[in-house]
C-alpha positions in Angstrom: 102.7 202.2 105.6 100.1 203.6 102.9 97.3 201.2 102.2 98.6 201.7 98.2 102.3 200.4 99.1 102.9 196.6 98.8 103.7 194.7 101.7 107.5 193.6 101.8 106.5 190.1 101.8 104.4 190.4 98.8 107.5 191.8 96.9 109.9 189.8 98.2 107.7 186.8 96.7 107.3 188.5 93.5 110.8 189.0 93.2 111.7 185.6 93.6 109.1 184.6 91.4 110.6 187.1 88.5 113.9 185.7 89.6 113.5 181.9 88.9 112.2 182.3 85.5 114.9 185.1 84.5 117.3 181.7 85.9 115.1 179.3 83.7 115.3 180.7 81.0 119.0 182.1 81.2 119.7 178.2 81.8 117.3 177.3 78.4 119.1 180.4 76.2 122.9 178.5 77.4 122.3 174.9 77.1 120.5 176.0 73.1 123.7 177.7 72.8 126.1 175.1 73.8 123.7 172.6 71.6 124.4 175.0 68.7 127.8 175.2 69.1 128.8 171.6 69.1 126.8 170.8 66.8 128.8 173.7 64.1 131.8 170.9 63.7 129.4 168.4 62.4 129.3 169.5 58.7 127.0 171.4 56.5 124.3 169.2 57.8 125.1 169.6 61.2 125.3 173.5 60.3 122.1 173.9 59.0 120.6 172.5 62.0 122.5 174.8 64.5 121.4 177.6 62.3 118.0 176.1 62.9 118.5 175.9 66.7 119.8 179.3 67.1 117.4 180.8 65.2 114.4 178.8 67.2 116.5 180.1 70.8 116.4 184.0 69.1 112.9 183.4 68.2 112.1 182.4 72.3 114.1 185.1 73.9 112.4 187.9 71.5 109.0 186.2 72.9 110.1 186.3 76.3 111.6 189.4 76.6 108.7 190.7 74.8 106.2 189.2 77.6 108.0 190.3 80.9 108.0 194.1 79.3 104.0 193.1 78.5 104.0 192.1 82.1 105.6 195.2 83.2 103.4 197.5 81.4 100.6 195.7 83.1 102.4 196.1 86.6 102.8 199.7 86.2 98.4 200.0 85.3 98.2 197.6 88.2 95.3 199.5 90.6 96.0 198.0 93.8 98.1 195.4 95.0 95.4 192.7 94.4 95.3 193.3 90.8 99.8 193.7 91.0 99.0 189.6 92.6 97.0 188.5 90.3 99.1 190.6 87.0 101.9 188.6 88.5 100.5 185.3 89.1 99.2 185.1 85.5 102.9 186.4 84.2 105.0 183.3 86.5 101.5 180.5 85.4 102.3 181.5 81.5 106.0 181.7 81.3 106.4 178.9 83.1 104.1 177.2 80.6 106.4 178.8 78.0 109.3 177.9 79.2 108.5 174.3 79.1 107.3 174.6 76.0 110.2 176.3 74.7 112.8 173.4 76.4 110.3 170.8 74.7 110.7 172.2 71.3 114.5 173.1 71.7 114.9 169.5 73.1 113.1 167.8 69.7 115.5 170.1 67.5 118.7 169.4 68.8 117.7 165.8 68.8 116.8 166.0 65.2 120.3 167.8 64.8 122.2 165.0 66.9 120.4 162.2 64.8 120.8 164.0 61.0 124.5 164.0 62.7 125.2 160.8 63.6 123.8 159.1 60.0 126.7 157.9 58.1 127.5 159.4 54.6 126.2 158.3 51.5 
């Protein structure tokens, strides 16, 4: 083994790392899209809002995918595998903040949407 190659381990735990936020956020992006979806057949009202909610979900993804190709870039200047470690950490720490974030603000919408729903016409 060069002392430039990563260790197995070290990618294998990187990998998994990448992994469960690609799940995360895969699970965030289809849960905004089901939101969006039902609430469609809820009037213009209702409409607006999944507009809203879709918009806010396109919004995320762009910022996402835009960070892990950031986060590759920065892999690929990475001079040794303590700096690839530390690229990485960084990259799972803020998208995890992100993420949570993201599923906070999605969560506030489509519970704006449902209540703006549920009010009776005037």
């Amino acid at each position: 083994m060069d002392s430039n190659d990563i260790p197995k381990d070290m990618r294998s735990m990187a990998e998994a790392g990448f992994e469960q936020a690609r799940k995360a956020f895969e699970q965030f992006l289809s849960g905004a899209q089901q939101a969006a979806s039902a609430l469609e057949v809820r009037g213009e009202a209702a409409r607006t809002s999944a507009k809203d909610i879709s918009a806010k979900a396109i919004t995320f993804a762009e910022k996402n995918v835009a960070a892990s190709l950031d986060h590759g870039q920065k892999l690929l200047q990475a001079k040794d595998l303590s700096d690839i470690m530390r690229i990485h950490s960084e990259y799972v720490q803020a998208q995890m903040r992100n993420l949570a974030e993201q599923a906070s603000e999605m969560t506030q919408a489509v519970s704006r949407a449902a209540m703006d729903a549920a009010k009776p016409k005037t």
